[in-house]
PDB file with SEQRES, HELIX, SHEET and CRYST1 records, atoms N, CA, C and O in Angstrom:
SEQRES   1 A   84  UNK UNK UNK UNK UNK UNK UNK UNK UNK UNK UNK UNK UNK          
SEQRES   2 A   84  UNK UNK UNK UNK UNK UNK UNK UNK UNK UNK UNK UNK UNK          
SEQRES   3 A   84  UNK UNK UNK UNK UNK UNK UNK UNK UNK UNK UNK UNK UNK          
SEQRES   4 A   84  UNK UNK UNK UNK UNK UNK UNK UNK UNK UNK UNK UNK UNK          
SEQRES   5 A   84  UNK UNK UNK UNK UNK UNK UNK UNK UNK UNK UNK UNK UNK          
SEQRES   6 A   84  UNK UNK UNK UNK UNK UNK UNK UNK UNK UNK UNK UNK UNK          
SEQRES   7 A   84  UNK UNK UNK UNK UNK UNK                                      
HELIX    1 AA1 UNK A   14  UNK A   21  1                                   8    
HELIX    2 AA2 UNK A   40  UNK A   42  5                                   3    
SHEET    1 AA1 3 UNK A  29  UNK A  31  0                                        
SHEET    2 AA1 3 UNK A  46  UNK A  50  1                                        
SHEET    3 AA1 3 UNK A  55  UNK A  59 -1                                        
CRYST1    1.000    1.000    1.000  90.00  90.00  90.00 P 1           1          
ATOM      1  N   UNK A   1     -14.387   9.664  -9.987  1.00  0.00           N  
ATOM      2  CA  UNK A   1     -15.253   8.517  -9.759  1.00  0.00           C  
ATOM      3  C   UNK A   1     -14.413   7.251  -9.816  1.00  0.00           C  
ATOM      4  O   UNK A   1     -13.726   7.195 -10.836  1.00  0.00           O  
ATOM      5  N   UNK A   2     -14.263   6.004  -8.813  1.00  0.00           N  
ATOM      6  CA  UNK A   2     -13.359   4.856  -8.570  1.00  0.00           C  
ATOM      7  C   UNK A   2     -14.584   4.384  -9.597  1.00  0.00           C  
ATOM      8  O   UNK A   2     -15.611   4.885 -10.055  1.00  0.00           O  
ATOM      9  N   UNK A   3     -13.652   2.745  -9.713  1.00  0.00           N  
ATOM     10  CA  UNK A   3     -14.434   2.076 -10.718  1.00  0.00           C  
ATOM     11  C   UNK A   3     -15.129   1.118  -9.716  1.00  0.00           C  
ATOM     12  O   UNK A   3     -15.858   0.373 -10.370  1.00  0.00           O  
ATOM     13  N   UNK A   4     -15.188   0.877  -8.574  1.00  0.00           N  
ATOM     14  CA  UNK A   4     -16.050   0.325  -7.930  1.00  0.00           C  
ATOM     15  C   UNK A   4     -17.345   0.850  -7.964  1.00  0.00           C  
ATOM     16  O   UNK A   4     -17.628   1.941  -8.459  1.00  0.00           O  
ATOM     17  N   UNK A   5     -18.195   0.016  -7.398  1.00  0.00           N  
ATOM     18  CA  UNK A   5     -19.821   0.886  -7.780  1.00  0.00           C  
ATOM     19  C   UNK A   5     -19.805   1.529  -6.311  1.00  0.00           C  
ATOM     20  O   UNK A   5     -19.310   0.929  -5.357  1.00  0.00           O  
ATOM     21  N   UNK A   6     -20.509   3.063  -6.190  1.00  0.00           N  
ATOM     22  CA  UNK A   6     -20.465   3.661  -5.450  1.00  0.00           C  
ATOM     23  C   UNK A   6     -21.231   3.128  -4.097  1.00  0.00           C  
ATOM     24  O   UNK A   6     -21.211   3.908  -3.146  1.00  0.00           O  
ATOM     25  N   UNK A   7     -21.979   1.732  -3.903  1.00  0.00           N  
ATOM     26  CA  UNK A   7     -22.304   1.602  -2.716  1.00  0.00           C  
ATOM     27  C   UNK A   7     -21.428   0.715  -2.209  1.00  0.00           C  
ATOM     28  O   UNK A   7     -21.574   0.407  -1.026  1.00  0.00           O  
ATOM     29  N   UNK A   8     -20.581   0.249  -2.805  1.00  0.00           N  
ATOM     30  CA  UNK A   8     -19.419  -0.397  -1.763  1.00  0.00           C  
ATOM     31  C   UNK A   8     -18.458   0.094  -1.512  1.00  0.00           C  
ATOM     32  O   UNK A   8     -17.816   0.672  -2.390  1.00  0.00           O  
ATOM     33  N   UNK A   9     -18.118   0.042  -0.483  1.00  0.00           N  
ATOM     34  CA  UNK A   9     -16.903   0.480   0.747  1.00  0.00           C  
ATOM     35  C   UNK A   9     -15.604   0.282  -0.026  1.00  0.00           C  
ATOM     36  O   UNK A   9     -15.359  -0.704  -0.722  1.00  0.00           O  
ATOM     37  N   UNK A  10     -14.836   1.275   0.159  1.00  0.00           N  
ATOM     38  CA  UNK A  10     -13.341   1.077  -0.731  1.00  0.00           C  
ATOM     39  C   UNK A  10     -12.873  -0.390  -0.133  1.00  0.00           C  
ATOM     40  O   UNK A  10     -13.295  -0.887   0.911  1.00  0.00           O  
ATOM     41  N   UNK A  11     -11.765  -1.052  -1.165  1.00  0.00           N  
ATOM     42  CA  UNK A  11     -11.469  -2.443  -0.433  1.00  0.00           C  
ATOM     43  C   UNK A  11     -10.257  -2.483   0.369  1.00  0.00           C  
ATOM     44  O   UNK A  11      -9.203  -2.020  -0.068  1.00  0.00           O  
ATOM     45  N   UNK A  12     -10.354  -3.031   1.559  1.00  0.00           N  
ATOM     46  CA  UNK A  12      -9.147  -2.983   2.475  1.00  0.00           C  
ATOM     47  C   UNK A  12      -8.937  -4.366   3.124  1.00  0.00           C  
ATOM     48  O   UNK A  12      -9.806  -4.860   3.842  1.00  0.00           O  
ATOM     49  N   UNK A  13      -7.856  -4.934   2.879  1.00  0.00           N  
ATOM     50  CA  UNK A  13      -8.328  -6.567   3.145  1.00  0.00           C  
ATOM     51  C   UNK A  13      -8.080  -6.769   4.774  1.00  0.00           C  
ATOM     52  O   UNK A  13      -7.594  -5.859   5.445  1.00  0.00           O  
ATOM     53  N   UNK A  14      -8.387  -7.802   5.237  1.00  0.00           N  
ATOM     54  CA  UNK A  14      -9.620  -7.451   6.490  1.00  0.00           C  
ATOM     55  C   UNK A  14      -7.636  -7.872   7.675  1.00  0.00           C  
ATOM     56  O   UNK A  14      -7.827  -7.158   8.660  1.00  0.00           O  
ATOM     57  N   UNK A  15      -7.024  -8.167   7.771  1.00  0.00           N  
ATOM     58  CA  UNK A  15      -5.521  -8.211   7.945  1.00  0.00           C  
ATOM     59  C   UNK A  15      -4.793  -6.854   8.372  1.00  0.00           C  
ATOM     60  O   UNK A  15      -4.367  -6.622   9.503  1.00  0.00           O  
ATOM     61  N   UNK A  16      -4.728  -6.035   7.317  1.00  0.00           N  
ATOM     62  CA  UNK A  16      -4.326  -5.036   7.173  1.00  0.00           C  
ATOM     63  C   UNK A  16      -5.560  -3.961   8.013  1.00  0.00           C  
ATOM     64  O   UNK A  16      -5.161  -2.984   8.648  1.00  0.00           O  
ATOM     65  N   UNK A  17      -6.484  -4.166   7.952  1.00  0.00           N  
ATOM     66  CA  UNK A  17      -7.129  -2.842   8.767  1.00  0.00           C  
ATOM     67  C   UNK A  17      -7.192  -3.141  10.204  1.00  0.00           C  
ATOM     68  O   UNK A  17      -7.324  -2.253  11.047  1.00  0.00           O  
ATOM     69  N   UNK A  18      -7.096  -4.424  10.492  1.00  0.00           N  
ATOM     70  CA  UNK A  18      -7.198  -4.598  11.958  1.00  0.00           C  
ATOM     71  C   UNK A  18      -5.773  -3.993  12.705  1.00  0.00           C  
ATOM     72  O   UNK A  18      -5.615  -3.545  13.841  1.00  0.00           O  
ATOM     73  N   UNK A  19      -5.063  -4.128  11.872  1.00  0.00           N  
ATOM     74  CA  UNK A  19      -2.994  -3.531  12.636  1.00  0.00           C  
ATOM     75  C   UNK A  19      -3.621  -2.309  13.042  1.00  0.00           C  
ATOM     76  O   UNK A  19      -3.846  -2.038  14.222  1.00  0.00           O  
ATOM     77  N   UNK A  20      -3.976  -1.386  11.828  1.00  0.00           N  
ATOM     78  CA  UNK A  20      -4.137  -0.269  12.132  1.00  0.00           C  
ATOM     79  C   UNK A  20      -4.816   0.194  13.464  1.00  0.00           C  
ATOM     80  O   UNK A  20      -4.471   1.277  13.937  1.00  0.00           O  
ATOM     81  N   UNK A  21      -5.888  -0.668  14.179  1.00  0.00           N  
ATOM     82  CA  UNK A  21      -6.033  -0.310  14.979  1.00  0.00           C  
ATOM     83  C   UNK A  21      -5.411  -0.202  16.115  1.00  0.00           C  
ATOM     84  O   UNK A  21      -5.529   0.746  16.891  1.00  0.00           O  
ATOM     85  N   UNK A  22      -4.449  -1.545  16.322  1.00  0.00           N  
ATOM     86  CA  UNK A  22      -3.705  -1.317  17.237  1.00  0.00           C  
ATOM     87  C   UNK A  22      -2.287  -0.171  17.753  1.00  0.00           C  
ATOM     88  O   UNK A  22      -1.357   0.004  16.965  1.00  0.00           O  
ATOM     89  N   UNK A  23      -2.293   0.124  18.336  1.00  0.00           N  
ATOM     90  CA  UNK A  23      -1.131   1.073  18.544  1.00  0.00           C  
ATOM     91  C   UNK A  23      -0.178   0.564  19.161  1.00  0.00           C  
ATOM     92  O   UNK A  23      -0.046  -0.617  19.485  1.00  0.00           O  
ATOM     93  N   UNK A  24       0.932   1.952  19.454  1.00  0.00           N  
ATOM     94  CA  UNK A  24       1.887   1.875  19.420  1.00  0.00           C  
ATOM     95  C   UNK A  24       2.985   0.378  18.693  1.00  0.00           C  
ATOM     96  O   UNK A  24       3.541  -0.562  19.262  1.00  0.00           O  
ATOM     97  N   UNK A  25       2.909   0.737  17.413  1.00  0.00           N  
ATOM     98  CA  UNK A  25       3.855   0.176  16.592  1.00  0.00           C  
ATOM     99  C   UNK A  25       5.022   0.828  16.386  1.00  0.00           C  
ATOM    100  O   UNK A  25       5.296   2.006  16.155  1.00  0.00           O  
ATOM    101  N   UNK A  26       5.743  -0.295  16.531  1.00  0.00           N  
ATOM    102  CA  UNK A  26       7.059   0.039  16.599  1.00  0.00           C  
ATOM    103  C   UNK A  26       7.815  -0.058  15.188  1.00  0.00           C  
ATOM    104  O   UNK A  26       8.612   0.821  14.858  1.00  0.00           O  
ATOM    105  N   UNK A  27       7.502  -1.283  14.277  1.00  0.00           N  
ATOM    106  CA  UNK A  27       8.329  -1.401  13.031  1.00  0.00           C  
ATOM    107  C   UNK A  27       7.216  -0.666  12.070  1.00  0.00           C  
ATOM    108  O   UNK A  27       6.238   0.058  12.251  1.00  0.00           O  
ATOM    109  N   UNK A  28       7.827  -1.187  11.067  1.00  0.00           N  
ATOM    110  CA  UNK A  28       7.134  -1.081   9.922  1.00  0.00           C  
ATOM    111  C   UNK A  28       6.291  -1.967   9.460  1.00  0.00           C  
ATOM    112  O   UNK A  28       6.575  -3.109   9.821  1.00  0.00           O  
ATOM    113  N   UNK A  29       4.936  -1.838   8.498  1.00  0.00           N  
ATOM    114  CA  UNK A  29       3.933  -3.285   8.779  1.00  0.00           C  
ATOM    115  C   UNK A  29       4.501  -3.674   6.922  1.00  0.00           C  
ATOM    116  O   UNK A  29       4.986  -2.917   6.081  1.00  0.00           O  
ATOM    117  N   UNK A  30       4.204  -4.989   6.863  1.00  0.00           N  
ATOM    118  CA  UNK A  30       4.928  -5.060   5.517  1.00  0.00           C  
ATOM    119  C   UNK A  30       3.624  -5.806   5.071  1.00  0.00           C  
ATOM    120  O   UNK A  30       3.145  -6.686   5.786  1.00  0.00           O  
ATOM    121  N   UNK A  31       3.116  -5.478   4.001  1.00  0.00           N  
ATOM    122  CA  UNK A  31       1.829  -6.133   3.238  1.00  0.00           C  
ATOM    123  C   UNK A  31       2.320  -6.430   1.929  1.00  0.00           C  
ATOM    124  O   UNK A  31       3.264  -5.906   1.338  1.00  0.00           O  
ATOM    125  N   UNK A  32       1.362  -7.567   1.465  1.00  0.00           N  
ATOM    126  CA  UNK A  32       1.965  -8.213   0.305  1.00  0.00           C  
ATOM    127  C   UNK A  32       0.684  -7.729  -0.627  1.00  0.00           C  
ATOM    128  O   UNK A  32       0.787  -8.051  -1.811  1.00  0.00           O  
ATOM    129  N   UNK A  33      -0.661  -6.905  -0.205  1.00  0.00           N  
ATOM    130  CA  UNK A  33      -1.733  -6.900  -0.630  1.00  0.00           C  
ATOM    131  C   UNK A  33      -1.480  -5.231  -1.351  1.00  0.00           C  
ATOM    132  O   UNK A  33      -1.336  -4.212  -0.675  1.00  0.00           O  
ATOM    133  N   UNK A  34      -1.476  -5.291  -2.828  1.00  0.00           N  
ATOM    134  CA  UNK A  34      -1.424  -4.328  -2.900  1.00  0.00           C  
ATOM    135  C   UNK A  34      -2.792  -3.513  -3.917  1.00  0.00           C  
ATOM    136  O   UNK A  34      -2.691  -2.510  -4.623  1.00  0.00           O  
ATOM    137  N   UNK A  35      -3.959  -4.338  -3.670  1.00  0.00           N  
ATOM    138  CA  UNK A  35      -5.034  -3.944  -3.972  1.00  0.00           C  
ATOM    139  C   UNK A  35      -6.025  -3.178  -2.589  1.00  0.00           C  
ATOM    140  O   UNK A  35      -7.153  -2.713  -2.752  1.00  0.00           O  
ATOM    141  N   UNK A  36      -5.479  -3.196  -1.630  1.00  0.00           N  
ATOM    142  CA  UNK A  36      -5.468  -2.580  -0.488  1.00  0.00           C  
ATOM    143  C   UNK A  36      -5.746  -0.689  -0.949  1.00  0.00           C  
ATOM    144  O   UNK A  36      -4.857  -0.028  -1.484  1.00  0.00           O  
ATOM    145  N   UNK A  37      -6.952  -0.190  -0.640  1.00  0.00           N  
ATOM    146  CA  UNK A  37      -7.253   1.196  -0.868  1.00  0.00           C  
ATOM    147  C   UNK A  37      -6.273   2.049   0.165  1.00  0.00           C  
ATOM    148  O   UNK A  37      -5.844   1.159   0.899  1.00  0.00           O  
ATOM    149  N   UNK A  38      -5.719   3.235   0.591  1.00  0.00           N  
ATOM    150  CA  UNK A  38      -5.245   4.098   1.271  1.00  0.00           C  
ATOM    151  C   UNK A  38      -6.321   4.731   2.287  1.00  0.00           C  
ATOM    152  O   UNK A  38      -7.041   5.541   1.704  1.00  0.00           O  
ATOM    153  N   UNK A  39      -6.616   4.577   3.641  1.00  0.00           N  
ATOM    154  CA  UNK A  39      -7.246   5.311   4.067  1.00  0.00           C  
ATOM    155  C   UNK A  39      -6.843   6.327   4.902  1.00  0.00           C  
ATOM    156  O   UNK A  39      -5.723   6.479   5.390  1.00  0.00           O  
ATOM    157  N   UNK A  40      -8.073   7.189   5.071  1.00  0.00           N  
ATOM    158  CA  UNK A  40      -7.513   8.228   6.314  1.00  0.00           C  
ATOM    159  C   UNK A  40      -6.576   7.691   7.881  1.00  0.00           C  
ATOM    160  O   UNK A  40      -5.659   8.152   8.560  1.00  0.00           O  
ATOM    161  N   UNK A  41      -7.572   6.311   7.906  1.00  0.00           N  
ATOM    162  CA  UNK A  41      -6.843   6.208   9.315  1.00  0.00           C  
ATOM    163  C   UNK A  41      -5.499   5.407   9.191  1.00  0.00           C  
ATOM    164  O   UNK A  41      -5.216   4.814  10.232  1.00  0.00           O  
ATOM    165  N   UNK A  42      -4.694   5.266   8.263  1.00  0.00           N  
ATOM    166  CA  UNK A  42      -3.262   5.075   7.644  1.00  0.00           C  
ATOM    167  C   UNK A  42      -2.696   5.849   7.644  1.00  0.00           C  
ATOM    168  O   UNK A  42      -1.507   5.533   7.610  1.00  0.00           O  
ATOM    169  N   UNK A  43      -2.947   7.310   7.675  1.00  0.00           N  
ATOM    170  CA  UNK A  43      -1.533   8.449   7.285  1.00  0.00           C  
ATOM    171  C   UNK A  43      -0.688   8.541   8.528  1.00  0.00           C  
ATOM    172  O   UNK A  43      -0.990   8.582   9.721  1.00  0.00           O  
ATOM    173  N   UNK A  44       0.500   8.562   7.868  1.00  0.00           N  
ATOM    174  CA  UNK A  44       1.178   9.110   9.037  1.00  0.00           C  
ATOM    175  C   UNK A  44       2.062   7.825   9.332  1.00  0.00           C  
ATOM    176  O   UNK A  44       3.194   8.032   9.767  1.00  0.00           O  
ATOM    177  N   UNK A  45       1.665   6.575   9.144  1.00  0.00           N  
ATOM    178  CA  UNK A  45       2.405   5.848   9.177  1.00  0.00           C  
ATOM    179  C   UNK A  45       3.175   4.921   8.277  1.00  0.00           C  
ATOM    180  O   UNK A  45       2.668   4.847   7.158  1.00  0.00           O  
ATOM    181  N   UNK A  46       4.332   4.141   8.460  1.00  0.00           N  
ATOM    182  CA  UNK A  46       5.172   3.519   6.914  1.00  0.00           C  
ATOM    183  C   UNK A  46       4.921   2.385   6.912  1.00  0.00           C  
ATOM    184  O   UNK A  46       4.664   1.951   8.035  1.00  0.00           O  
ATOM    185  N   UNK A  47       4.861   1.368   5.771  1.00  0.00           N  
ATOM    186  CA  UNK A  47       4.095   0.252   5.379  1.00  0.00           C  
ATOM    187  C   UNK A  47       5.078  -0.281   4.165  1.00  0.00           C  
ATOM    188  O   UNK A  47       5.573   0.631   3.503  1.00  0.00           O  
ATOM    189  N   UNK A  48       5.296  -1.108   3.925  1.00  0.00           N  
ATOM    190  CA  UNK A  48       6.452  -1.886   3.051  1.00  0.00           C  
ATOM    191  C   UNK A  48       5.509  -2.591   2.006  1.00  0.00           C  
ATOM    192  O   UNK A  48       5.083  -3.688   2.366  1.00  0.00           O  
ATOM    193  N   UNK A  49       5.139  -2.162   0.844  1.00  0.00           N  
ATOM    194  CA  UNK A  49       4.463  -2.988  -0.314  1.00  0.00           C  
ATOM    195  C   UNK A  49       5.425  -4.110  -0.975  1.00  0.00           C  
ATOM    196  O   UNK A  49       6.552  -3.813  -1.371  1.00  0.00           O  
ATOM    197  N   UNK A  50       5.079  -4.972  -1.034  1.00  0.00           N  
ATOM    198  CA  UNK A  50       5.557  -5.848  -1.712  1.00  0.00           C  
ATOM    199  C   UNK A  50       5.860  -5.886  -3.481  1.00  0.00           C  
ATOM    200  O   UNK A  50       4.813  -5.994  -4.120  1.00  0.00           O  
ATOM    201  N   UNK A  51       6.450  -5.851  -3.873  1.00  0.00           N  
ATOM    202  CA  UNK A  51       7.072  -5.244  -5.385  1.00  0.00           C  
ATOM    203  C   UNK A  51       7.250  -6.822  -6.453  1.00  0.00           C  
ATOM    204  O   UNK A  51       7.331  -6.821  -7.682  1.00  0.00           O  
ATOM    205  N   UNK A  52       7.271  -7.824  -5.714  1.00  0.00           N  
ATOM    206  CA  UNK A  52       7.375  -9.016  -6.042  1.00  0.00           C  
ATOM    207  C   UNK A  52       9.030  -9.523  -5.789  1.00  0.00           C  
ATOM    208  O   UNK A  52       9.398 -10.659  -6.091  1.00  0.00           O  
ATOM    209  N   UNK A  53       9.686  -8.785  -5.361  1.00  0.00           N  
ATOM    210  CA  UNK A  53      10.914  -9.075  -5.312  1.00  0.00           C  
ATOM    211  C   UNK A  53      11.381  -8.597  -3.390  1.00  0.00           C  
ATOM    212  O   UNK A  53      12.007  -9.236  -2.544  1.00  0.00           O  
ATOM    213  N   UNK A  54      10.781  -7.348  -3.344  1.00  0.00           N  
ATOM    214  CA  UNK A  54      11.366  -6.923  -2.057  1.00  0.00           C  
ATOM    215  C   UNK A  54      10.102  -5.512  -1.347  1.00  0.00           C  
ATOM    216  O   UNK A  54       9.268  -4.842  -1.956  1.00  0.00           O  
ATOM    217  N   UNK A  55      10.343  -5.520  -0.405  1.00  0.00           N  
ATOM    218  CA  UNK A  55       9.471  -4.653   0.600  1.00  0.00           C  
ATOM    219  C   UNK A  55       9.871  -3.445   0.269  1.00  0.00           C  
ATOM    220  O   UNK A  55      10.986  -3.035   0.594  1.00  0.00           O  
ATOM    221  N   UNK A  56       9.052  -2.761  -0.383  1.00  0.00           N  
ATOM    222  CA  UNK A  56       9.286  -1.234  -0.671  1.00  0.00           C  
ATOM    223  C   UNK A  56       9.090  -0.227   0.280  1.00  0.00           C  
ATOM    224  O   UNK A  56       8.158  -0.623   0.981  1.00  0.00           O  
ATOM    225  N   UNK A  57       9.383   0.611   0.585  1.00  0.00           N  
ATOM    226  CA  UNK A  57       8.469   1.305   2.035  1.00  0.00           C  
ATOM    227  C   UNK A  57       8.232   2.603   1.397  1.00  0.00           C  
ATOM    228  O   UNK A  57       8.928   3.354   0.713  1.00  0.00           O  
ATOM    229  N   UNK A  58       6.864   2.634   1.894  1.00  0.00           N  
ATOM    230  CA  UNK A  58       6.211   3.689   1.838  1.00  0.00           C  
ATOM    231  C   UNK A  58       5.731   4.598   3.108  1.00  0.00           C  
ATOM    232  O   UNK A  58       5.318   3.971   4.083  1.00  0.00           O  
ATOM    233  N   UNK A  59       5.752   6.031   3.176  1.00  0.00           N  
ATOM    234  CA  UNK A  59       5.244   6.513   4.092  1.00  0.00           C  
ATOM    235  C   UNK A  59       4.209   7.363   3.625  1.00  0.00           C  
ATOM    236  O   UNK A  59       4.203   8.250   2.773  1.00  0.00           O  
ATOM    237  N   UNK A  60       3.272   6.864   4.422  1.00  0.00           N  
ATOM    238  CA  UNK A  60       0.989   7.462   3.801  1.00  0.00           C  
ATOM    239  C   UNK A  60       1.553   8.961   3.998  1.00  0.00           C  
ATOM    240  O   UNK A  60       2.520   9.393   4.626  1.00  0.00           O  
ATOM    241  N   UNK A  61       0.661   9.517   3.290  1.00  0.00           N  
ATOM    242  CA  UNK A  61       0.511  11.009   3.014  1.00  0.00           C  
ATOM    243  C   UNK A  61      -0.675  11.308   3.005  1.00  0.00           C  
ATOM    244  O   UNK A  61      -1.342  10.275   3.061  1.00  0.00           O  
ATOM    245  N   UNK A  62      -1.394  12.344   2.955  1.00  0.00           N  
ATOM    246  CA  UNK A  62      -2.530  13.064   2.711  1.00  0.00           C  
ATOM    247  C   UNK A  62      -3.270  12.755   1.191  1.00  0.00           C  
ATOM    248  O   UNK A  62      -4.406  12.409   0.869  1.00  0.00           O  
ATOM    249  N   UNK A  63      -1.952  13.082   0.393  1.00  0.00           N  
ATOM    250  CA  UNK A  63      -2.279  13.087  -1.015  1.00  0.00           C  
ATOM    251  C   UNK A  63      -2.707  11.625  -1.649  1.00  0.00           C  
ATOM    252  O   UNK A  63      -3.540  11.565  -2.554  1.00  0.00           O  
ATOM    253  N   UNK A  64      -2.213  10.708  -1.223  1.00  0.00           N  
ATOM    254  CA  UNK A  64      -2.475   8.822  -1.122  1.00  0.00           C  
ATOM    255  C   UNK A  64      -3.844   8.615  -0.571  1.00  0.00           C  
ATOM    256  O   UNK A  64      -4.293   7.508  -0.868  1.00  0.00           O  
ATOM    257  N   UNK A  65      -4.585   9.310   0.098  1.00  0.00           N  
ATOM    258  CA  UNK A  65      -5.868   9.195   0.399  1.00  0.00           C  
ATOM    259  C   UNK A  65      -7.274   8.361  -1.235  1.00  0.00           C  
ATOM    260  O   UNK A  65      -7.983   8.898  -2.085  1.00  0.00           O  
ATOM    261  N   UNK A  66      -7.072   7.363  -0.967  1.00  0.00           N  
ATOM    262  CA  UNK A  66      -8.043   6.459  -2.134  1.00  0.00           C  
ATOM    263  C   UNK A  66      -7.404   6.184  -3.415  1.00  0.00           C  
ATOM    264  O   UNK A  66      -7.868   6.031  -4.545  1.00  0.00           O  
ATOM    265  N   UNK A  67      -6.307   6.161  -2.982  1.00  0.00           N  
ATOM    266  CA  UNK A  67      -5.525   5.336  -4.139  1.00  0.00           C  
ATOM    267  C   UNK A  67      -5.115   4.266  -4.012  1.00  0.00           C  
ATOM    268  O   UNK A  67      -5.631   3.937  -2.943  1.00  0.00           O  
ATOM    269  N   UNK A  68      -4.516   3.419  -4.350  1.00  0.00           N  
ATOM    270  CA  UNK A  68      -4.605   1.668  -3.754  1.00  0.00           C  
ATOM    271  C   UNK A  68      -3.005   1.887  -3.653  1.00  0.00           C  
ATOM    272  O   UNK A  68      -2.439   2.823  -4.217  1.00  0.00           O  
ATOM    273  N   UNK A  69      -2.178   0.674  -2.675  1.00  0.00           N  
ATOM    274  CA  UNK A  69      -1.204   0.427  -2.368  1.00  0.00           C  
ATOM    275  C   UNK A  69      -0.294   0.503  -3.727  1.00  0.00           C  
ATOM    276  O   UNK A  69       0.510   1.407  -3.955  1.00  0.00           O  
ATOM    277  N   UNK A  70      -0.499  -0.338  -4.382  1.00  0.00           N  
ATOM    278  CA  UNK A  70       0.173  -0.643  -5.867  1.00  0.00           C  
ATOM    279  C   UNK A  70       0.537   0.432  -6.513  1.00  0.00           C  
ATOM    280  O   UNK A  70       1.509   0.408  -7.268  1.00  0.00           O  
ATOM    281  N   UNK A  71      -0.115   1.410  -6.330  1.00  0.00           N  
ATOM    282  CA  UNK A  71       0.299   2.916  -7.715  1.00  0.00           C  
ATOM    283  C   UNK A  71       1.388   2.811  -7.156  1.00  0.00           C  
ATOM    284  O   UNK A  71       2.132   2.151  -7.881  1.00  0.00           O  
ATOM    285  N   UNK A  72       2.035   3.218  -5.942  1.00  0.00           N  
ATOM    286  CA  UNK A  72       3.370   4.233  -5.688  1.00  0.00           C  
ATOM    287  C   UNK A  72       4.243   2.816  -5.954  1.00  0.00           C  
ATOM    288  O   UNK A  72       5.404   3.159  -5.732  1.00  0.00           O  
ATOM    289  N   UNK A  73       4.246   1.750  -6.230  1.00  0.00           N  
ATOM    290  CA  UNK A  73       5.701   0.222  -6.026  1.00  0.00           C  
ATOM    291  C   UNK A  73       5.458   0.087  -7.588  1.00  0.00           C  
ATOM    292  O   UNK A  73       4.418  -0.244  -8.158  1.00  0.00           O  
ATOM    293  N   UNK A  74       6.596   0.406  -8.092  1.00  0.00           N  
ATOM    294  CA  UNK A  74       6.921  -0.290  -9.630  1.00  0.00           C  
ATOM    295  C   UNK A  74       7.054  -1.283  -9.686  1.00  0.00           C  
ATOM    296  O   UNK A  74       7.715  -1.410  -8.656  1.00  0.00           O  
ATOM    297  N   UNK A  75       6.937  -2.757 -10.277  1.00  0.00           N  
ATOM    298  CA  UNK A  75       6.960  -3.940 -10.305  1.00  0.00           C  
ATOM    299  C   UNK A  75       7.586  -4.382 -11.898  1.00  0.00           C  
ATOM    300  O   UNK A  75       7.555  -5.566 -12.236  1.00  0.00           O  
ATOM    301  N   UNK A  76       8.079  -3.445 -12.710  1.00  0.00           N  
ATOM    302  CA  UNK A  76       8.536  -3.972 -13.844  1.00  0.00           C  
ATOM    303  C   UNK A  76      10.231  -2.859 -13.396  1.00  0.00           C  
ATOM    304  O   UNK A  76      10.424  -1.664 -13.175  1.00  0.00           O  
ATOM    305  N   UNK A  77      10.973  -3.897 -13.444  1.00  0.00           N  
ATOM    306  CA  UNK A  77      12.430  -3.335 -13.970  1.00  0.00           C  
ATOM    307  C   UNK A  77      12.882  -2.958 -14.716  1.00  0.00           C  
ATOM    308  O   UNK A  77      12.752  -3.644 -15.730  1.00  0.00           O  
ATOM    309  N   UNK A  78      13.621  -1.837 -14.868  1.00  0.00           N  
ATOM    310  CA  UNK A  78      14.230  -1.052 -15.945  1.00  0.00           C  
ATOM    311  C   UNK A  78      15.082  -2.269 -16.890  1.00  0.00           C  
ATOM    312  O   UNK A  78      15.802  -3.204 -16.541  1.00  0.00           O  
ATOM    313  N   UNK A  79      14.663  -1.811 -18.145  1.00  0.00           N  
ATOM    314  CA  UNK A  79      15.368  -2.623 -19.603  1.00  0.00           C  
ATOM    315  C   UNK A  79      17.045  -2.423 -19.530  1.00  0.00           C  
ATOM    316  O   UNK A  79      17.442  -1.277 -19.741  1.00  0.00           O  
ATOM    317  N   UNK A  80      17.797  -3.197 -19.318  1.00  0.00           N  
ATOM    318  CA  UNK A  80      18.869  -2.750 -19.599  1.00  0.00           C  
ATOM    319  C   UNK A  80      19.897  -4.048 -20.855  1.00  0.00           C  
ATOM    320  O   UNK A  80      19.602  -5.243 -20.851  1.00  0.00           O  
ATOM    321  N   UNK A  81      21.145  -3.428 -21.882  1.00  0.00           N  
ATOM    322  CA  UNK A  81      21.775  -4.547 -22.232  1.00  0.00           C  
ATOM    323  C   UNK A  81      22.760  -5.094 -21.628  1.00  0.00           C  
ATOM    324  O   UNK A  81      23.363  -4.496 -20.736  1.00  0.00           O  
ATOM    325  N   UNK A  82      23.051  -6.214 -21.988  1.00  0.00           N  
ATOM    326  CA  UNK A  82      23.901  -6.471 -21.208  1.00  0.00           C  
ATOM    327  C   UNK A  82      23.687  -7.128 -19.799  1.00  0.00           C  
ATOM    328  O   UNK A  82      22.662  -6.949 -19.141  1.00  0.00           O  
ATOM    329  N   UNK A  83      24.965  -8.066 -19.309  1.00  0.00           N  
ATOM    330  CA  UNK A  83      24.831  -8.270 -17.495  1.00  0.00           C  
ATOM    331  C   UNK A  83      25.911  -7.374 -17.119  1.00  0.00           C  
ATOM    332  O   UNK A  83      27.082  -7.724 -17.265  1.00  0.00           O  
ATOM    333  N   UNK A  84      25.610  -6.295 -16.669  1.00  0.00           N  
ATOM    334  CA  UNK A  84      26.656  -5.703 -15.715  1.00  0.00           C  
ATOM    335  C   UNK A  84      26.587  -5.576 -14.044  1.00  0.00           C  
ATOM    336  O   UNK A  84      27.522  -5.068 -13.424  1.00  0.00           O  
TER     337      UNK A  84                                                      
END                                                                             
């Protein structure tokens, strides 16, 4: 069960679903929205989440079906000491 209430439509911001319709794309689409849900009509193609630093790329899967952009892009950097 999502935590949205079940009569609204997963959220897909209105930018990002219109690309999808168009075809034949050639690059990669790069979104900065990463509250953006995964839909069916996304698989198959690669999409660059924004991480706050740099365009991550992702390629949709089956299994990404209603999960939001954000799970798969880490946005906190590994702890390290030192500047090396």
């Amino acid at each position: 069960m999502s935590k949205r209430s079940s009569w609204k439509f997963n959220y897909v911001h209105e930018d990002l679903f219109q690309v999808f319709f168009v075809k034949n794309q050639s690059s990669t689409l790069k979104s900065r929205n990463r509250s953006s849900t995964i839909l069916p009509l996304f698989l198959g193609n690669d999409i660059g989440v924004y991480d706050g630093y740099t365009f991550f790329k992702l390629s949709l899967q089956s299994p990404m079906v209603g999960h939001k952009l954000g799970e798969f892009v880490r946005t906190r950097q590994t702890f390290r000491y030192g500047k090396k």
